[in-house]
C-alpha positions as CSV (number, residue, x, y, z in Angstrom):
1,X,-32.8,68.0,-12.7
2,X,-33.0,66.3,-16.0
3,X,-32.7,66.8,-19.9
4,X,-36.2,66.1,-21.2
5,X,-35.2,67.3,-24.9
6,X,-32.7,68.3,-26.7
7,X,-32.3,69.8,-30.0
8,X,-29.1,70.2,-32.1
9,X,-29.2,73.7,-33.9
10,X,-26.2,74.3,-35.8
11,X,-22.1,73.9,-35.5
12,X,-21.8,73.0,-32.1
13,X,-24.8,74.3,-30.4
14,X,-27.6,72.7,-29.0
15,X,-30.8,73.4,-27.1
16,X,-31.5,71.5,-23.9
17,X,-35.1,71.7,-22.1
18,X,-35.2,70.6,-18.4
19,X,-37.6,68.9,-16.7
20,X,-38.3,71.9,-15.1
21,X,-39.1,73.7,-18.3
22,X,-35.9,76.1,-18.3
23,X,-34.5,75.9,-21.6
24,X,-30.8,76.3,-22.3
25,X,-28.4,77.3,-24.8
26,X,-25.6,75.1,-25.5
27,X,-22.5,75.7,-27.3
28,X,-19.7,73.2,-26.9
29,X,-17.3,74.0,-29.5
30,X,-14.6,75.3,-27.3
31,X,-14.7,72.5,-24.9
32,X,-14.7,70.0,-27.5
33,X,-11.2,72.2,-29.1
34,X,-9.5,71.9,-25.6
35,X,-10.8,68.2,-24.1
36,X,-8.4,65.5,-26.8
37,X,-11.2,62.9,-25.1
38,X,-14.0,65.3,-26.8
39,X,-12.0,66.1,-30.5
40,X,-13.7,63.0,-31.8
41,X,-16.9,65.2,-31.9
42,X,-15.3,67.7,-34.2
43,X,-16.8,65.7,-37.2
44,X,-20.4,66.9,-37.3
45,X,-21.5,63.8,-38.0
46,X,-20.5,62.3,-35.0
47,X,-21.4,66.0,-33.0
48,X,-25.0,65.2,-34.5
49,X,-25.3,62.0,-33.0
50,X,-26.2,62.6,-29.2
51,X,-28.8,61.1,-28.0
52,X,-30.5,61.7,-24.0
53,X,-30.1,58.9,-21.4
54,X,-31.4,58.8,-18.0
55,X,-31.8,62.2,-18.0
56,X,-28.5,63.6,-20.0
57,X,-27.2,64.5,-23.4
58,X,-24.4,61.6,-24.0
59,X,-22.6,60.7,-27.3
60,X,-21.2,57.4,-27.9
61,X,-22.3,54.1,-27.4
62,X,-20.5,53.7,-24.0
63,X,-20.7,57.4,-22.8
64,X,-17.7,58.7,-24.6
65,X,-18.4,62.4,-23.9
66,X,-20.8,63.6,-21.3
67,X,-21.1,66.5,-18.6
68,X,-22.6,67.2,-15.4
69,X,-26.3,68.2,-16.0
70,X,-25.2,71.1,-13.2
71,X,-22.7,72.5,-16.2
72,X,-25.5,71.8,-18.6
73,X,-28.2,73.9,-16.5
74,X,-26.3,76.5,-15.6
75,X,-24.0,76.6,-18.9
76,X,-21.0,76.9,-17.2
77,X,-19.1,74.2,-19.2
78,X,-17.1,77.2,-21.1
79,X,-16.3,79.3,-17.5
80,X,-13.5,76.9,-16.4
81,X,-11.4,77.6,-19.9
Protein backbone atom coordinates (compact mmCIF):
# COMPACT_ATOMS: atom_id res chain seq x y z
CA UNK A 1 0.00 0.00 0.00
CA UNK A 2 1.08 3.45 -0.93
CA UNK A 3 0.21 7.20 -0.70
CA UNK A 4 -0.39 8.32 -4.31
CA UNK A 5 -1.70 11.86 -3.18
CA UNK A 6 -2.10 13.82 -0.59
CA UNK A 7 -3.73 16.96 0.18
CA UNK A 8 -3.43 19.32 3.19
CA UNK A 9 -6.97 20.70 4.12
CA UNK A 10 -6.84 22.83 7.09
CA UNK A 11 -5.07 22.94 10.80
CA UNK A 12 -3.69 19.72 11.01
CA UNK A 13 -5.67 17.58 8.67
CA UNK A 14 -4.82 16.10 5.54
CA UNK A 15 -6.29 13.83 2.90
CA UNK A 16 -4.35 10.76 1.79
CA UNK A 17 -5.42 8.70 -1.46
CA UNK A 18 -3.96 5.10 -1.68
CA UNK A 19 -2.83 3.43 -4.44
CA UNK A 20 -5.66 1.45 -4.01
CA UNK A 21 -8.04 4.33 -4.40
CA UNK A 22 -9.27 4.39 -0.52
CA UNK A 23 -9.06 7.78 0.55
CA UNK A 24 -8.42 8.82 4.09
CA UNK A 25 -8.84 11.39 6.53
CA UNK A 26 -6.03 12.57 8.49
CA UNK A 27 -5.79 14.55 11.45
CA UNK A 28 -2.54 14.68 13.33
CA UNK A 29 -2.85 17.39 15.70
CA UNK A 30 -2.91 15.37 18.84
CA UNK A 31 0.04 13.26 17.84
CA UNK A 32 2.00 16.16 16.93
CA UNK A 33 0.85 17.81 20.89
CA UNK A 34 2.11 14.52 22.55
CA UNK A 35 5.37 13.35 20.25
CA UNK A 36 8.37 16.51 21.47
CA UNK A 37 10.06 14.86 18.01
CA UNK A 38 6.75 15.99 16.05
CA UNK A 39 6.16 19.75 18.05
CA UNK A 40 8.37 21.23 15.33
CA UNK A 41 5.24 20.75 13.02
CA UNK A 42 3.13 22.90 15.28
CA UNK A 43 4.07 25.94 12.99
CA UNK A 44 1.78 25.65 9.99
CA UNK A 45 4.22 26.49 7.91
CA UNK A 46 6.36 23.80 8.51
CA UNK A 47 2.93 21.32 8.99
CA UNK A 48 2.32 22.56 5.30
CA UNK A 49 5.42 21.43 3.96
CA UNK A 50 5.02 17.55 3.54
CA UNK A 51 5.80 16.22 0.69
CA UNK A 52 5.15 12.07 -0.52
CA UNK A 53 8.31 9.82 -0.97
CA UNK A 54 8.39 6.30 -1.94
CA UNK A 55 5.12 5.98 -1.21
CA UNK A 56 4.54 8.08 2.18
CA UNK A 57 3.73 11.45 3.56
CA UNK A 58 7.26 12.67 5.16
CA UNK A 59 8.26 16.17 6.39
CA UNK A 60 11.67 17.26 6.63
CA UNK A 61 14.49 16.99 4.48
CA UNK A 62 15.92 13.81 6.32
CA UNK A 63 12.48 12.23 7.34
CA UNK A 64 12.03 14.15 10.54
CA UNK A 65 8.44 13.01 11.15
CA UNK A 66 6.90 10.06 9.38
CA UNK A 67 4.35 7.06 10.19
CA UNK A 68 3.71 3.69 9.21
CA UNK A 69 1.47 3.79 5.98
CA UNK A 70 -0.53 0.81 8.14
CA UNK A 71 -1.39 3.87 10.84
CA UNK A 72 -1.97 6.11 7.82
CA UNK A 73 -4.49 3.55 6.11
CA UNK A 74 -6.27 2.51 8.82
CA UNK A 75 -5.99 6.06 10.83
CA UNK A 76 -5.13 4.57 13.78
CA UNK A 77 -2.28 7.00 14.60
CA UNK A 78 -4.66 8.80 17.36
CA UNK A 79 -5.94 5.03 19.01
CA UNK A 80 -2.59 4.52 20.92
CA UNK A 81 -3.09 8.06 22.97
Amino acid sequence: MKVINATYLNDYKVELLFDDKKNQLIDLLSVLQSNPVCKKYLDLIEFKKLKIEDGNIVWGKNWDMIFTIESLYYNTLNKNS
